[in-house]
Structure formats: C-alpha cells, structure tokens
Kinemage of the C-alpha trace (Angstrom):
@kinemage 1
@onewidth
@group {chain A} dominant
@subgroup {mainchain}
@vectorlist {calphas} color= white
{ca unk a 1} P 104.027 103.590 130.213
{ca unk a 2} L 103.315 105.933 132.963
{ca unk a 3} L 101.024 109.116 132.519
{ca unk a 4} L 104.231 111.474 133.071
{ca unk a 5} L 106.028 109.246 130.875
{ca unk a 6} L 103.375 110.330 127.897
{ca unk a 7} L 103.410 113.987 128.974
{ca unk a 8} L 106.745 114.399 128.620
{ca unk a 9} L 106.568 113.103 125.096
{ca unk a 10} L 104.231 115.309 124.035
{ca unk a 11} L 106.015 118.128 121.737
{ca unk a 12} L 107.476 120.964 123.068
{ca unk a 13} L 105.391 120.311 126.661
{ca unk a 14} L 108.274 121.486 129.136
{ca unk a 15} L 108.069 125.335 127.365
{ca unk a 16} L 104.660 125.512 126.416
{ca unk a 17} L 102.123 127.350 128.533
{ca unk a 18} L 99.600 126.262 126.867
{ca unk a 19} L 99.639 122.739 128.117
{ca unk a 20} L 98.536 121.620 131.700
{ca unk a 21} L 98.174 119.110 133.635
{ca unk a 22} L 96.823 117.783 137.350
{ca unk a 23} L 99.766 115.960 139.315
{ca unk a 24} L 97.673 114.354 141.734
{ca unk a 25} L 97.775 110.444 139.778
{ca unk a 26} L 99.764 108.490 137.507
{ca unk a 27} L 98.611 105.821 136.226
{ca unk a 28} L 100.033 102.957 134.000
{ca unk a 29} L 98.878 103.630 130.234
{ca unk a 30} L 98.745 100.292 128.205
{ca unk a 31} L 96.832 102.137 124.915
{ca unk a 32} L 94.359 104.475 123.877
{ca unk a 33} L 91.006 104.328 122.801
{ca unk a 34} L 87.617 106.163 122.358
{ca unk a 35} L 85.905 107.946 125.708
{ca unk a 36} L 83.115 105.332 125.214
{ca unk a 37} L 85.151 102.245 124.578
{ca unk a 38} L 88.061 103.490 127.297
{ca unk a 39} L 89.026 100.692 129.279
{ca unk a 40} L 91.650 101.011 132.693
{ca unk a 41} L 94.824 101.853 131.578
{ca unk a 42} L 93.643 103.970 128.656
{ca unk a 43} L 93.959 107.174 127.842
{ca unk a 44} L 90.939 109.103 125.366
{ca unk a 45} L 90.203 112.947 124.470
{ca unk a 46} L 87.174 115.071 124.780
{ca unk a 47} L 87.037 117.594 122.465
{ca unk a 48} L 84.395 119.858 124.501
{ca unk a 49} L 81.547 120.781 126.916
{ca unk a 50} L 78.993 118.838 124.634
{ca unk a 51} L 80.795 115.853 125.758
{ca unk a 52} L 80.861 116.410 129.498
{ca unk a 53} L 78.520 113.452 129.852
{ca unk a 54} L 81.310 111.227 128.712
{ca unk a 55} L 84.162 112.462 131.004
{ca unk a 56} L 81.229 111.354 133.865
{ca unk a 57} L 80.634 107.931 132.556
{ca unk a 58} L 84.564 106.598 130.987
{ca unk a 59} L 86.100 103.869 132.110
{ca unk a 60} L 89.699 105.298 130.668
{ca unk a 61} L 92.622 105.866 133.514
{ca unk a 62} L 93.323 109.412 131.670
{ca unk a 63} L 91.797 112.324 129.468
{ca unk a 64} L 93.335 114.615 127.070
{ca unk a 65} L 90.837 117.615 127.324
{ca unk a 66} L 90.561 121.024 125.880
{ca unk a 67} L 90.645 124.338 128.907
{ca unk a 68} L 87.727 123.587 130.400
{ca unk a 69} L 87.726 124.277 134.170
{ca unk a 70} L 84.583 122.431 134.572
{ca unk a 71} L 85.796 119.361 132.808
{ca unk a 72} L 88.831 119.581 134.791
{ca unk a 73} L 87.128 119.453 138.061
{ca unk a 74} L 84.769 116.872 136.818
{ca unk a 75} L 87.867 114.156 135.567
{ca unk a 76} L 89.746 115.315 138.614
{ca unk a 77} L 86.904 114.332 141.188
{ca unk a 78} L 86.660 110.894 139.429
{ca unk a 79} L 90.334 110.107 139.768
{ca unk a 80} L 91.247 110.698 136.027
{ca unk a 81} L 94.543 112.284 135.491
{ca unk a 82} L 94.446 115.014 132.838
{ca unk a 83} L 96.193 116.926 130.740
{ca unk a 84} L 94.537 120.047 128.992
{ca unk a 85} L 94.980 121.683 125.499
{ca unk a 86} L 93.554 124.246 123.462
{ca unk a 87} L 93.724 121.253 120.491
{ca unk a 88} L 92.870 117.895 122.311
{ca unk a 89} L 92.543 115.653 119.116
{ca unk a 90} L 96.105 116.812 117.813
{ca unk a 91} L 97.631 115.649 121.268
{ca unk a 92} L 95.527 112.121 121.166
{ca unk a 93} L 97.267 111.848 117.631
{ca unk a 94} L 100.918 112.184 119.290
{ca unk a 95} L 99.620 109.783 121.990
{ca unk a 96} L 98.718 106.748 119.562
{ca unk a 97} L 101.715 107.498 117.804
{ca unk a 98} L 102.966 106.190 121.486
{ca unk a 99} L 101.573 102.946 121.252
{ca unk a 100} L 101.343 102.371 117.387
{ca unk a 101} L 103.482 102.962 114.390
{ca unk a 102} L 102.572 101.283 110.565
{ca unk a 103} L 104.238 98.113 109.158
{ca unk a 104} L 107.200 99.098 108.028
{ca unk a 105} L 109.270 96.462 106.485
{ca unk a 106} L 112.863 95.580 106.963
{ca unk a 107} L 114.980 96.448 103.932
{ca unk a 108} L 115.550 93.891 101.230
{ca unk a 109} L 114.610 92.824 97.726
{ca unk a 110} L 112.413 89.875 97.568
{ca unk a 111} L 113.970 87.209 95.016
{ca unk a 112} L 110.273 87.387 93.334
{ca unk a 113} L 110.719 91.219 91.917
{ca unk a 114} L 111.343 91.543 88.651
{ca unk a 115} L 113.923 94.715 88.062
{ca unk a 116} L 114.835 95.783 84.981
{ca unk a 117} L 118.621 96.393 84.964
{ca unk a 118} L 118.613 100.128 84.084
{ca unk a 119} L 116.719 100.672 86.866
{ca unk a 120} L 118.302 102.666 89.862
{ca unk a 121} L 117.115 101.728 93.184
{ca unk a 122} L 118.358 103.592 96.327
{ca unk a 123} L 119.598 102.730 99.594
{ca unk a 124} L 117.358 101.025 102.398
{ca unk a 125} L 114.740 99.854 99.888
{ca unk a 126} L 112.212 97.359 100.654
{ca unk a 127} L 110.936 95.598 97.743
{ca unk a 128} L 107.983 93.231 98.488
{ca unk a 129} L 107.026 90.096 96.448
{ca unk a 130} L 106.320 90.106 93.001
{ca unk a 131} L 106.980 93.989 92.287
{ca unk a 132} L 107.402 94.499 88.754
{ca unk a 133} L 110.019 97.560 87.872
{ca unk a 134} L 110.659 98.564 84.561
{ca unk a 135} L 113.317 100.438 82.125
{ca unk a 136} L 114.771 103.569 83.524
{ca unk a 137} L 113.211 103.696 87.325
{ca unk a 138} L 114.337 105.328 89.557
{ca unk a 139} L 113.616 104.953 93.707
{ca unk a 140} L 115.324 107.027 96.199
{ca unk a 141} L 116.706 105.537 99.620
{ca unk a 142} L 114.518 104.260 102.077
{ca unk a 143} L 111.524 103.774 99.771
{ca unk a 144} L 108.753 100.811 100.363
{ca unk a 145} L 107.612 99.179 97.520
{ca unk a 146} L 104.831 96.401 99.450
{ca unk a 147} L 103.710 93.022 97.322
{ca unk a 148} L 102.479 93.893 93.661
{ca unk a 149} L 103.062 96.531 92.517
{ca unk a 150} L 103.612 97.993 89.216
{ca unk a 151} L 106.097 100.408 88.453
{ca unk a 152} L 106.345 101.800 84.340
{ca unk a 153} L 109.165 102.801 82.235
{ca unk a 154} L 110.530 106.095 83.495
{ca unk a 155} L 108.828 106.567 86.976
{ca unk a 156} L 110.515 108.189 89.468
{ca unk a 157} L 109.902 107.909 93.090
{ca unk a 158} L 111.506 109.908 95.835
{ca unk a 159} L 113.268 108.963 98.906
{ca unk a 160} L 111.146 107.356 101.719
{ca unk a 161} L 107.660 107.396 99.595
{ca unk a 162} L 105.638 103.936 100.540
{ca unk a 163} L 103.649 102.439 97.525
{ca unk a 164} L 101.576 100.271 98.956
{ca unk a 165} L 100.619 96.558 97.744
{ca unk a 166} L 98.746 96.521 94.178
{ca unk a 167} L 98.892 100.306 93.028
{ca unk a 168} L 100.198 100.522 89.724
{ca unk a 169} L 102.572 103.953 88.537
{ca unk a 170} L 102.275 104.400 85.081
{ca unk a 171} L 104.864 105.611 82.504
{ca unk a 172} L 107.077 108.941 83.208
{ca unk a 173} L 105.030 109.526 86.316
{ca unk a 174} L 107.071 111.799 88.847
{ca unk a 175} L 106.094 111.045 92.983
{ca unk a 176} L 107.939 113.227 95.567
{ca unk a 177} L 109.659 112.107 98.622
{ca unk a 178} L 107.210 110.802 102.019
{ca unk a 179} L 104.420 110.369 99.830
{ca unk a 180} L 102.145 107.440 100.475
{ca unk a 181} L 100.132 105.792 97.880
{ca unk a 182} L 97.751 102.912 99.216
{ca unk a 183} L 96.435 100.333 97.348
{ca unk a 184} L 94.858 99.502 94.414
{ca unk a 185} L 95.365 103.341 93.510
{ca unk a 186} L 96.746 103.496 89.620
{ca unk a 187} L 98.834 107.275 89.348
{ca unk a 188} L 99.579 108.490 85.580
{ca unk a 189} L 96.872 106.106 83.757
{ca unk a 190} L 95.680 107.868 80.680
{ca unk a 191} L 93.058 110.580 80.779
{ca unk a 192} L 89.813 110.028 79.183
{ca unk a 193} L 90.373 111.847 76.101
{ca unk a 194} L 88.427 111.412 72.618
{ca unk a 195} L 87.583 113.506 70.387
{ca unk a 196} L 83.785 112.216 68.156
{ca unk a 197} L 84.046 111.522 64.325
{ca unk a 198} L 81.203 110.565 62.286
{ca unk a 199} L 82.557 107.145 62.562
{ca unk a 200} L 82.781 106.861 66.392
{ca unk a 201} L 85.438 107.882 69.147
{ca unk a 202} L 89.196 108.819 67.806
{ca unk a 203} L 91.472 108.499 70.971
{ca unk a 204} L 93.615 111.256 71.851
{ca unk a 205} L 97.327 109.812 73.077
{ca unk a 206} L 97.792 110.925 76.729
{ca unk a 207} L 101.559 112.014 76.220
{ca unk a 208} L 101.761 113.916 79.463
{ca unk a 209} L 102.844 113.142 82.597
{ca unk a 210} L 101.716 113.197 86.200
{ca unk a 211} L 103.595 114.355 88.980
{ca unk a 212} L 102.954 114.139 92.922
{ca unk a 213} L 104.890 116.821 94.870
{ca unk a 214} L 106.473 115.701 98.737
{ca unk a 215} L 104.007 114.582 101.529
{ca unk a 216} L 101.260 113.711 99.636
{ca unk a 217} L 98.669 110.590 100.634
{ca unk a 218} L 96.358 109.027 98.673
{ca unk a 219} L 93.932 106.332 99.597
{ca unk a 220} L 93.033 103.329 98.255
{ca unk a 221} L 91.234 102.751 94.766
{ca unk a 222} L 91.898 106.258 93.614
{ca unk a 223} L 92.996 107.464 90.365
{ca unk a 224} L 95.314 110.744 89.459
{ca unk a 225} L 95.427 110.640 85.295
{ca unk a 226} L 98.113 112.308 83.160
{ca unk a 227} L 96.834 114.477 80.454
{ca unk a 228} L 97.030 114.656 76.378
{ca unk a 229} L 100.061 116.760 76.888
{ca unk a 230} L 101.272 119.182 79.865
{ca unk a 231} L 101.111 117.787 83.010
{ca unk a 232} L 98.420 116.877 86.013
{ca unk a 233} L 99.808 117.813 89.380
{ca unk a 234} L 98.979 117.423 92.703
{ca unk a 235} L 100.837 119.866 95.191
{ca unk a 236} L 102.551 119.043 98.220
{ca unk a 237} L 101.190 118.137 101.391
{ca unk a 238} L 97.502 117.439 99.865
{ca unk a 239} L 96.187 114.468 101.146
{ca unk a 240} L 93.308 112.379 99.180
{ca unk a 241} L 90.774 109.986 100.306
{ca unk a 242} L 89.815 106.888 98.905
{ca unk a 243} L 87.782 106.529 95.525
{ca unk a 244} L 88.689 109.757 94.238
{ca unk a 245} L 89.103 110.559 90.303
{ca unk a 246} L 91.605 113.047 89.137
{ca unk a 247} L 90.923 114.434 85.598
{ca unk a 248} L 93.990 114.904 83.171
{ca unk a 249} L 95.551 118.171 83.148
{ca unk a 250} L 94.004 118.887 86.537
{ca unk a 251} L 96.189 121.149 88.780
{ca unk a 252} L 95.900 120.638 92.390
{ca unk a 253} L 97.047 123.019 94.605
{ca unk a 254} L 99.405 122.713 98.146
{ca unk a 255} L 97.752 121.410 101.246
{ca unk a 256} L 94.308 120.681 100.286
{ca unk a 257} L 91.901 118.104 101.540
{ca unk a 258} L 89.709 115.874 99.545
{ca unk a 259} L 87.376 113.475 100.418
{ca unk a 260} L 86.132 109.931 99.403
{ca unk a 261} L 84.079 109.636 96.468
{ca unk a 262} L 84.836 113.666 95.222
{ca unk a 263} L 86.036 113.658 91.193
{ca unk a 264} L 86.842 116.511 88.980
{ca unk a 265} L 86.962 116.746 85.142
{ca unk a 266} L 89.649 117.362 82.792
{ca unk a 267} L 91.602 120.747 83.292
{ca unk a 268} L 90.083 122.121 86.750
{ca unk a 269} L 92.454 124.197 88.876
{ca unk a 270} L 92.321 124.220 92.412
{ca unk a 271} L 94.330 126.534 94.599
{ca unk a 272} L 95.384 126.214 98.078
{ca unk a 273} L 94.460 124.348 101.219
{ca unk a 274} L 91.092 123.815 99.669
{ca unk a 275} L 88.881 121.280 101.460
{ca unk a 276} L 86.400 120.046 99.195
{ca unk a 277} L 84.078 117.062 101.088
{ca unk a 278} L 82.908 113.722 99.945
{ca unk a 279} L 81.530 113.636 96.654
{ca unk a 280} L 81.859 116.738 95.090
{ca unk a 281} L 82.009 116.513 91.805
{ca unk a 282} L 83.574 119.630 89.386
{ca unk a 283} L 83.028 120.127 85.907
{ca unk a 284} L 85.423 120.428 83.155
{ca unk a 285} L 87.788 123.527 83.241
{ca unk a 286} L 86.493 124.873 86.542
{ca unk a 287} L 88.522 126.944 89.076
{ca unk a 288} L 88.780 127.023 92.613
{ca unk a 289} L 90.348 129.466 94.464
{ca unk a 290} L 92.601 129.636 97.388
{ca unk a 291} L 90.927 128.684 100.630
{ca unk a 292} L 87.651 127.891 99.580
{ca unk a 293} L 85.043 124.679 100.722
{ca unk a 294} L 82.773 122.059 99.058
{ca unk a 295} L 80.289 120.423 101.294
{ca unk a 296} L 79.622 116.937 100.541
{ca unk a 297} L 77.761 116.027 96.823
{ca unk a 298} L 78.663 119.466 95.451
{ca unk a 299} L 77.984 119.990 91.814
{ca unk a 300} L 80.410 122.684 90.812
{ca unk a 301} L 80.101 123.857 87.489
{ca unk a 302} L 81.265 127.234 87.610
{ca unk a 303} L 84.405 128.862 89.220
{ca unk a 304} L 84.793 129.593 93.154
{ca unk a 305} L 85.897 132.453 94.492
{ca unk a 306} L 88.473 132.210 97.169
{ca unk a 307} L 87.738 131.560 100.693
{ca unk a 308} L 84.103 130.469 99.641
{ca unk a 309} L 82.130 127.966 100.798
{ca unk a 310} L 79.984 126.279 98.193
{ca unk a 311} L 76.769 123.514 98.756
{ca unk a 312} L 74.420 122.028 96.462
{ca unk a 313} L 73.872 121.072 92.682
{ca unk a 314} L 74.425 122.930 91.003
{ca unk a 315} L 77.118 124.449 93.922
{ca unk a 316} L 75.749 128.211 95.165
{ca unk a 317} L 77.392 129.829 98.022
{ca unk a 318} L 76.798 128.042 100.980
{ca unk a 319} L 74.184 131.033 103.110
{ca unk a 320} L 72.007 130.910 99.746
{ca unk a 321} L 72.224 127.190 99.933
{ca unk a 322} L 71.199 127.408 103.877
{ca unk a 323} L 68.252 129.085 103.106
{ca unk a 324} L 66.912 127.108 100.324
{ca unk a 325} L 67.465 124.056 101.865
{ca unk a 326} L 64.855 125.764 104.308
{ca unk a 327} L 62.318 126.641 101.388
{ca unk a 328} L 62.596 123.246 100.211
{ca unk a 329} L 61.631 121.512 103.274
{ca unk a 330} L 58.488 124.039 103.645
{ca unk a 331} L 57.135 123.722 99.792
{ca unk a 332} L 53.874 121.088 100.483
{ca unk a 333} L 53.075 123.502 103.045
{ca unk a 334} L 53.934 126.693 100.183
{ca unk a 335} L 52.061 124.878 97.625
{ca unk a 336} L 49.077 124.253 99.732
{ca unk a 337} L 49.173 127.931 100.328
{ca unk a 338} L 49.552 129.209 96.337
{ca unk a 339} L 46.355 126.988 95.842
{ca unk a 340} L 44.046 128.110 98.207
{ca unk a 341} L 44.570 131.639 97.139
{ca unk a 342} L 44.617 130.422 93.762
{ca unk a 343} L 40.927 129.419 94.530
{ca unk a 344} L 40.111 132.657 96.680
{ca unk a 345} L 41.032 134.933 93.380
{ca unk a 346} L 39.152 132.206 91.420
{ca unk a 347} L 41.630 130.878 89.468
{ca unk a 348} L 42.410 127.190 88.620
C-alpha cells in the first residue's frame, strides 16, 4: 500500500486542518511497527521531542508525528515521508487497523455445541466447538461464541458481542451489544457473601444478576460477580484489563478504565470515566466520583471526591502522596538527625 494510499484512509483527512503531510516521497508500506524495530516499508509514530533521537536513527520508510517543525525537518532530511498530528498514537491505531484486523470466524454452528432448544440464537452467529448453551438464551445476530464456552440458563447476549474461548456467563447474566469478553473470564459467578454463625460460615444465595452495558471489553482471567440481590453493573464503553475482580453489587460507571490486577469489594460505586491503574484495590462500600484517578497499588478505603487523583495505602490525594513519598526516602538521614540532637539536649 502506498503512503497516499494510507493518508487518505485516515478519518476525515481531506477536511481536517489539523492533519499534514510532506509530498515529496511515497513509499510502499508493507506494515507497521515500533520506531526502534521499523524496518523499510514500515510506517511507526513518535509521540514527541523526547524522542527526536529515534526519528534520527529508524529504519521505518514513514513517521506519523505530532506538530513538531523540528521533527519535520529532521524525518524530511532523512527521506521519511510524514504525516503530522496533534494525536500521533490515535492515527498509528487507524494505520494497523490497515494491515491487521482480529480472527473473526465465518458464521456457522459447529456440530460439537450443545444448544438447548429454547434457546434463541440470532442471525450470522458463529458458534465454535464444544460451546455449551443452556435453557432460555438468547444471542443476537452476528455474535461469536469461540471454542468452550459456557453459557447459563437465562443469559442474554447482544448483537455482535465476541465471547471468547473458555469464559463462562453465568445464570440471568445480561451483556450488551460489541462487547468483548476474552478468555477464561467467568461474568455473573456468585459474590462472596457469608454471613459468621457460631457454627461457621452460612452462605448468602447470590440471587442477583449482572449486567454489562454496549462496548464493553474485558480481559482475560477476570471476574465481574452478581450480588445477593440487586444487580452489579458495569457501564458502557468501560474497558477492563486482565485479572481484575469485580465485587457483587458493585456499580461501575460509563467509560472508565481499569487496569490489570485492580479489585474492589462488595458494593463500591464508581462514577464516570474513572481511570483507576494496576492494582488498586477499594474497600467495601467505597465511592468514587466522576473523573477521578488511582495510581497503581492504591489502597482506597474511603470515598474520592471527583476529579481527584489518589496514591498510596491507605489512598491520600495524590500532592500529599508526592511529598511523602519525598519524606520517606529522606528518613535514615531524618532519624540520624532527631538523634544527634537527642544527644545534644541529653536525652536518650
């Protein structure tokens, strides 16, 4: 594919002023790759000045870069055709979406899949080998069911949502339409619920359900669990790492971020487009408002304000957090201090 070619695939690139471009090569673009792993024929980003070294030294035939004069000069005395943005990574996203797109199986039923005949399946489905569908499901058109998986009584799955091989929907669960669930994740398991007796643990049934609004993703090996009654919810366009533990009753809120490895108790709200990092971990009950950030291994016990951003265990607002961290690094020297006066006022 030729450089133009790719340009003039880019969204909205014949009206938008924000997008140019040198027209003084254009080469043949095979794939993409990173600016230190570029080969000929590739095409790479640079997000900014701090990597001007790398726009000196690539091997790649083309650069997405951000409006930088300087790296534009510098690509264009190499020979690199260029196009510039004020968002480079988002246009190297559309440009792999060039060159790659997923596995996405042909439609069919494999003769393996067991389907329970009051199930409704939709048009377009693919359903890989040995799915197992129960009583009452229900799958909208152009859905992917991949090898494995487990689908309860009552589930229902919207149109063109890929579950992929070995996740496991349990009962009543709702998931919207162009959701992706990868594998080995288990949506609408039971929540942990028990309540002590002087004879040991007395389960609580988990009679809710769990419902996944549109566009939401969630990695591999994670777990979203329906509550004792009421529902857990995760909001649409939210997407979810891998390893990550939804309590019961949780609320999650519309296009929030959450990384690998994070886990919340039982009952915690969290608003809007939150981005909480890799694992954070929030207590029981807690709320988090609109807006607001968890760096990595937060502790959050206590509510968040919206728009915050929160660090540490337990989680304090991230300037606070800044500045101990500082302290902390500084207390042999602080200690050595406190004792030397200790002994100039004669004390112990």
């Amino acid at each position: 594919m030729k450089f133009s070619e790719i340009i003039s695939n880019f969204d909205n690139f014949a009206t938008d002023n924000s997008l140019t471009t040198n027209q003084d090569c254009d080469p043949e673009i095979t794939g993409v790759a990173a600016l230190d792993e570029a080969t000929r024929s590739t095409i790479t980003y640079v997000e900014g000045a701090k990597f001007a070294a790398g726009v000196g030294t690539t091997n790649a035939s083309a650069l997405i870069l951000p409006q930088d004069k300087a790296l534009q000069l510098q690509a264009q005395e190499r020979g690199i055709a260029w196009v510039a943005t004020p968002d480079p990574k988002l246009l190297f996203a559309k440009a792999i979406r060039l060159f790659y797109q997923p596995y996405r199986p042909s439609p069919e039923i494999h003769p393996t899949a067991v389907i329970h005949p009051t199930a409704k399946i939709g048009s377009d489905v693919y359903i890989g080998p040995h799915v197992v569908i129960q009583e009452k499901v229900e799958i909208g058109d152009s859905a992917i069911i991949h090898p494995n998986v487990v689908i309860y009584p009552e589930v229902k799955i919207g149109d063109r949502t890929t579950l992929h091989a070995n996740c496991t929907i349990h009962e009543r669960s709702q998931i919207g339409a162009d959701c992706v669930i990868h594998s080995g994740t288990v949506i609408g398991a039971e929540g942990f619920g028990f309540v002590p007796t002087k004879t040991g643990w007395f389960k609580v049934e988990q009679s809710g359900y769990t419902v996944i609004e549109d566009s939401v993703e969630i990695g591999c090996n994670s777990a979203v669990d329906r509550p004792a009654v009421g529902e857990t919810r995760i909001g649409r366009n939210t997407i979810i790492d891998n390893l990550v533990q939804i309590g019961h009753g949780s609320q999650i809120g519309a296009g929030c971020a959450i990384a690998g490895q994070a886990g919340m108790a039982g009952g915690v709200k969290v608003g809007n487009r939150v981005i909480l990092a890799g694992q954070t971990g929030i207590a029981n009950q807690v709320k988090i408002g609109d807006g607001a950030i968890a760096s990595a291994k937060s502790g959050i016990h206590n509510d968040v304000a919206p728009g915050e951003i929160v660090s540490g265990t337990p989680a304090v607002p991230h300037k606070i957090y800044l500045k101990a961290s500082a302290i902390y690094s500084r207390l042999p020297e602080i200690y050595q201090s406190l004792k030397q006066l200790q002994r100039q006022l004669g004390q112990k």
